[in-house]
C-alpha positions in Angstrom: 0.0 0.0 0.0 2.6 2.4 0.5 4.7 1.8 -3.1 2.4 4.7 -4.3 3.9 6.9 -2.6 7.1 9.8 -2.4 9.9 8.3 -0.4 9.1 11.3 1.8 5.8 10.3 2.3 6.7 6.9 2.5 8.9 7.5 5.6 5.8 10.0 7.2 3.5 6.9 7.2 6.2 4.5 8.8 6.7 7.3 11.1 3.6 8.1 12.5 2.5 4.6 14.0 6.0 5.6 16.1 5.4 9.0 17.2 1.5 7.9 18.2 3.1 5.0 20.4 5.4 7.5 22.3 2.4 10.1 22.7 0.7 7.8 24.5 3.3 6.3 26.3 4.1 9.7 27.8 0.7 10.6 28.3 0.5 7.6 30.6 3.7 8.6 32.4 2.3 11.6 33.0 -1.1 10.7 34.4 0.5 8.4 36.8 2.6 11.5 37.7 0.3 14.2 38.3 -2.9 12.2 38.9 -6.0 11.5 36.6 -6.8 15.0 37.3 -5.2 17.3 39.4 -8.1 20.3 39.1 -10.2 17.6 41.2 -7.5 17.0 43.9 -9.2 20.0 46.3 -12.5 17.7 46.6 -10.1 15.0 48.2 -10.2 16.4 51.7 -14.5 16.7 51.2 -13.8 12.4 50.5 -12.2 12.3 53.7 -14.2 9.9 56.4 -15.2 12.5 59.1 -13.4 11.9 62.1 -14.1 13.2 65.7 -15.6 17.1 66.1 -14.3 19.2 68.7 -16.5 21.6 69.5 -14.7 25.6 70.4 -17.0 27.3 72.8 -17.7 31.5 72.1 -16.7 34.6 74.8 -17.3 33.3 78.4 -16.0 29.6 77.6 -19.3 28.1 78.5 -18.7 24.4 77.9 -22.5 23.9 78.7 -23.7 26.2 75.5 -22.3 23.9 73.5 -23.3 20.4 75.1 -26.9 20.0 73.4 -25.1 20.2 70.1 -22.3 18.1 71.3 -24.8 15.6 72.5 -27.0 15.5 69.1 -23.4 14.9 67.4 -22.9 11.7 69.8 -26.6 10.7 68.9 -26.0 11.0 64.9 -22.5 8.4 65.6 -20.5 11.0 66.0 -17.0 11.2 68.5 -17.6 14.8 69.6 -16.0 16.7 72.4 -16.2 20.0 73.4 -13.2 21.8 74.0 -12.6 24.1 77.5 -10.8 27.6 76.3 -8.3 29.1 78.9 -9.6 32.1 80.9 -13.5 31.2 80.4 -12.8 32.3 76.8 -12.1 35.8 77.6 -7.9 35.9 77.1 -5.9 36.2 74.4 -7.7 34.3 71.5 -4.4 32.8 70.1 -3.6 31.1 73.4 -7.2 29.3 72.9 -6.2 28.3 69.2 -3.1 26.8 71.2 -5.6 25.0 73.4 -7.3 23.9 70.5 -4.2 22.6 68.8 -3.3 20.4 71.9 -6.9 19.0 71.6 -7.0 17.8 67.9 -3.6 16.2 68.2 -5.0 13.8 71.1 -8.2 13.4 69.7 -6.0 12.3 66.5 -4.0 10.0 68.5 -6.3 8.7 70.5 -8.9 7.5 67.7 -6.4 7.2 65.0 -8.6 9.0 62.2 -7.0 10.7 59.4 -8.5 14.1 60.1 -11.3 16.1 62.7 -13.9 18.4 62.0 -14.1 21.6 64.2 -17.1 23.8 65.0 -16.5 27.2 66.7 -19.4 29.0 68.2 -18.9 33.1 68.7 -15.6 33.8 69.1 -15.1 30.3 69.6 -14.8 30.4 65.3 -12.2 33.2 65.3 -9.9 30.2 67.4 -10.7 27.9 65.0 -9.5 30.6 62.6 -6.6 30.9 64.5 -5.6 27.5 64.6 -6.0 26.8 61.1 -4.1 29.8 60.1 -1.3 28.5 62.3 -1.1 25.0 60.5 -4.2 23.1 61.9 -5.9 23.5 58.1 -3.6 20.4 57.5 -6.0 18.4 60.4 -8.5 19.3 59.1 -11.5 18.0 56.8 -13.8 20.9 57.7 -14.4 23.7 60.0 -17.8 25.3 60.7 -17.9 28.9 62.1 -21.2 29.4 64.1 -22.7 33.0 64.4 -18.7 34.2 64.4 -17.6 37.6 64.7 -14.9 37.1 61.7 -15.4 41.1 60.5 -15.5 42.1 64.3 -18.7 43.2 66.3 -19.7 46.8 67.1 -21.0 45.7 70.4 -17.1 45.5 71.5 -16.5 48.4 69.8 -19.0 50.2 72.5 -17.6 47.9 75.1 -14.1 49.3 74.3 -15.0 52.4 74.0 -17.5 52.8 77.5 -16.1 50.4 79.5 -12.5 49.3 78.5 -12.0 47.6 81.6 -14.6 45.3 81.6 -13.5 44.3 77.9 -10.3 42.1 78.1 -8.0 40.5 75.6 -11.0 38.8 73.6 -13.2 41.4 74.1 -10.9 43.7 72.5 -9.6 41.3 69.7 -13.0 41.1 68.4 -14.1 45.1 67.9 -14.3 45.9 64.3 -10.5 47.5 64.0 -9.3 44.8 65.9 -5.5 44.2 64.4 -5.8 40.4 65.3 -8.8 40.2 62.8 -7.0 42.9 60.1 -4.4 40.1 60.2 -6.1 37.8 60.3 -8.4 38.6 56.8 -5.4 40.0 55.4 -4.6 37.0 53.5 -7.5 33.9 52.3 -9.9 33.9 55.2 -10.3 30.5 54.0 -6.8 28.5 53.8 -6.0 25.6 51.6 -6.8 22.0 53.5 -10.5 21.8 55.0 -13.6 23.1 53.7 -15.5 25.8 55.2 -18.9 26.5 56.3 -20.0 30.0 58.1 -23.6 29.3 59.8 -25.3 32.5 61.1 -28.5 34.1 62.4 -30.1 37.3 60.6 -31.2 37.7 64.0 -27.9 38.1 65.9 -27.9 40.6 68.6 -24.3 40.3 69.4 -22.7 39.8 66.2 -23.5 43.0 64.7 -24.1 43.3 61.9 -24.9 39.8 61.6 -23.1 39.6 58.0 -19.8 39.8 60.0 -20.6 36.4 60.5 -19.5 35.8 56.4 -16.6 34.6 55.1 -15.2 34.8 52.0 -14.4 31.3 50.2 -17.0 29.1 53.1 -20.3 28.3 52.0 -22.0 31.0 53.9 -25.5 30.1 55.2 -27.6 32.0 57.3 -30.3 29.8 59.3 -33.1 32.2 57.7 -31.9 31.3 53.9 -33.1 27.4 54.7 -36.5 28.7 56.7 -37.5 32.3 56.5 -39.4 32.2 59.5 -36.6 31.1 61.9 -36.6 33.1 65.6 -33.5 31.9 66.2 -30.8 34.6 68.4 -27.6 34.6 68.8 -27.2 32.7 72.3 -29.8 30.0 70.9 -27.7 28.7 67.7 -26.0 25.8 69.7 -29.2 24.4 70.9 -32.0 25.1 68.6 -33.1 21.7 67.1 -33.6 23.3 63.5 -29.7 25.0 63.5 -28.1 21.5 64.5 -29.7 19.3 62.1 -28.2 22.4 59.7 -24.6 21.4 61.2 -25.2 17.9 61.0 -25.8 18.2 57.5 -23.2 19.9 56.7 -20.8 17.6 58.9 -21.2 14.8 56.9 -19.5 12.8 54.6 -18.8 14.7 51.3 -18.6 18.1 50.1 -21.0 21.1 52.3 -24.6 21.1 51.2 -26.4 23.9 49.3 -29.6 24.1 51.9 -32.7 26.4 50.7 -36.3 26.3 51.7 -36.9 23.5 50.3 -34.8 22.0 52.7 -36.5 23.7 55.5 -39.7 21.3 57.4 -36.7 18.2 56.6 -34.8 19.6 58.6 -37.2 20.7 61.1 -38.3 17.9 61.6 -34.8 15.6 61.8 
C-alpha cells in the first residue's frame, strides 16, 4: 500500500504509528505522575471519612452552651467533644487556638482517624481561625464557624470604648479594628486544607451586623436562607433543634450542602 507513494511520504507513514506510540506512552507517564486530574485533587479532603468534632465554645467559655449540640453529634455516631478555652474564653484568642491545637492532636491520637472536623461557636470560630491559620488547616476536613464575629462586632467596639475595663483581651480582639482580625483577613480567610462553612443568624444581637458572621471562600448560610421564619438569636444557635440538624448536615460525609427552603420542614423535623 505504501509503493504509491514519495519516499518522503513513505517515511511519514512508517513514522507516525512511532510517534503515536510514544504520545501515549508519555501521556501515561504523566497521568500516573500528576494524577488522573489534578483540578479535582481539592475535593479529596470533602472524601475524607469524618473523624471526631471538637466543639470551640464562644466569649465566656461556656462548655455547657455547647453540650446539646455536642450531645445530638454523639446521637448521629459521631466522636464529639467540646473543647474548655483558657480564661472562660475571655484571654488572648491565640492562646485558645493553642488549646485547640493540643486538643486535635490527642483526639487524633487517641482515635487514629485521618482528620477532625471543628465547629467554633462566637468567638469560639475566630480560634478555630486561628488554629488553622497557624497550620491546623492540615488536620482538618472541615471547619464550621457558628454565628462568628470574623469582620469584628460593634457591640465590643461600645464595650471598648465605655467600658475598657470590663472588655479584656478577647473582648478587645473582636471590635471591628481589631488588628488580630485585620491580620487575620489580610490574606485567604479561607486557607487551603478543609472546607469551610459559616452558619449565622439574621437575628444576631451580638454579632453586629450579623453579616460579620461571612466569610469569604466558606459556604455561607444564614439559618433564615433554609426557613424564612426562623426566631433563632444569637445565644440559641447551639441548641435550637432546626440549627443543628443544619450542622449535622453539613458535617457529613462529602462536600458542604447547598440548603434552601426547600430544605427547610426536613430539617425541622430531623
Amino acid at each position: 500500500m505504501l509503493t504509491g507513494l514519495s519516499p518522503a511520504r513513505r517515511r511519514l507513514a512508517l513514522l507516525l504509528p512511532a510517534l503515536v506510540a510514544v504520545v501515549a506512552v508519555a501521556t501515561l507517564a504523566v497521568l500516573r505522575l500528576t494524577g488522573p486530574d489534578d483540578a479535582a485533587r481539592p475535593a479529596a479532603v470533602a472524601e475524607l471519612t469524618p473523624g471526631p468534632v471538637l466543639l470551640v465554645p464562644g466569649y465566656g467559655g461556656s462548655v455547657s452552651s455547647l453540650q446539646p449540640l455536642a450531645d445530638r453529634l454523639t446521637a448521629s455516631g459521631r466522636d464529639a467533644t467540646v473543647v474548655p478555652v483558657p480564661d472562660d474564653g475571655t484571654g488572648d484568642l491565640a492562646a485558645s487556638a493553642a488549646v485547640l491545637g493540643t486538643a486535635v492532636d490527642e483526639a487524633l491520637a487517641r482515635t487514629g482517624a485521618e482528620s477532625v472536623d471543628v465547629v467554633g461557636y462566637s468567638a469560639g470560630g475566630v480560634v478555630a481561625r486561628l488554629w488553622a491559620a497557624d497550620g491546623g488547616a492540615d488536620q482538618a476536613r472541615r471547619v464550621l464557624t457558628l454565628g462568628s464575629p470574623h469582620h469584628g462586632t460593634t457591640v465590643a467596639d461600645l464595650a471598648a470604648r465605655f467600658l475598657a475595663a470590663e472588655c479584656p483581651d478577647a473582648c478587645q480582639q473582636m471590635t471591628t479594628r481589631s488588628p488580630l482580625l485585620a491580620e487575620l483577613n489580610a490574606g485567604d480567610e479561607t486557607p487551603a486544607g478543609p472546607t469551610w462553612v459559616s452558619v449565622w443568624t439574621t437575628l444576631d444581637g451580638t454579632v453586629t451586623p450579623p453579616e460579620s458572621a461571612e466569610l469569604d471562600g466558606a459556604l455561607n448560610l444564614p439559618v433564615q436562607s433554609v426557613c424564612a421564619d426562623a426566631e433563632v438569636s444569637h445565644g440559641q444557635l447551639p441548641s435550637d433543634g432546626l440549627v443543628q440538624a443544619i450542622v449535622l448536615a453539613q458535617l457529613a460525609a462529602g462536600p458542604p450542602v447547598e440548603l434552601d427552603q426547600a430544605d427547610c420542614a426536613r430539617l425541622r423535623q430531623g
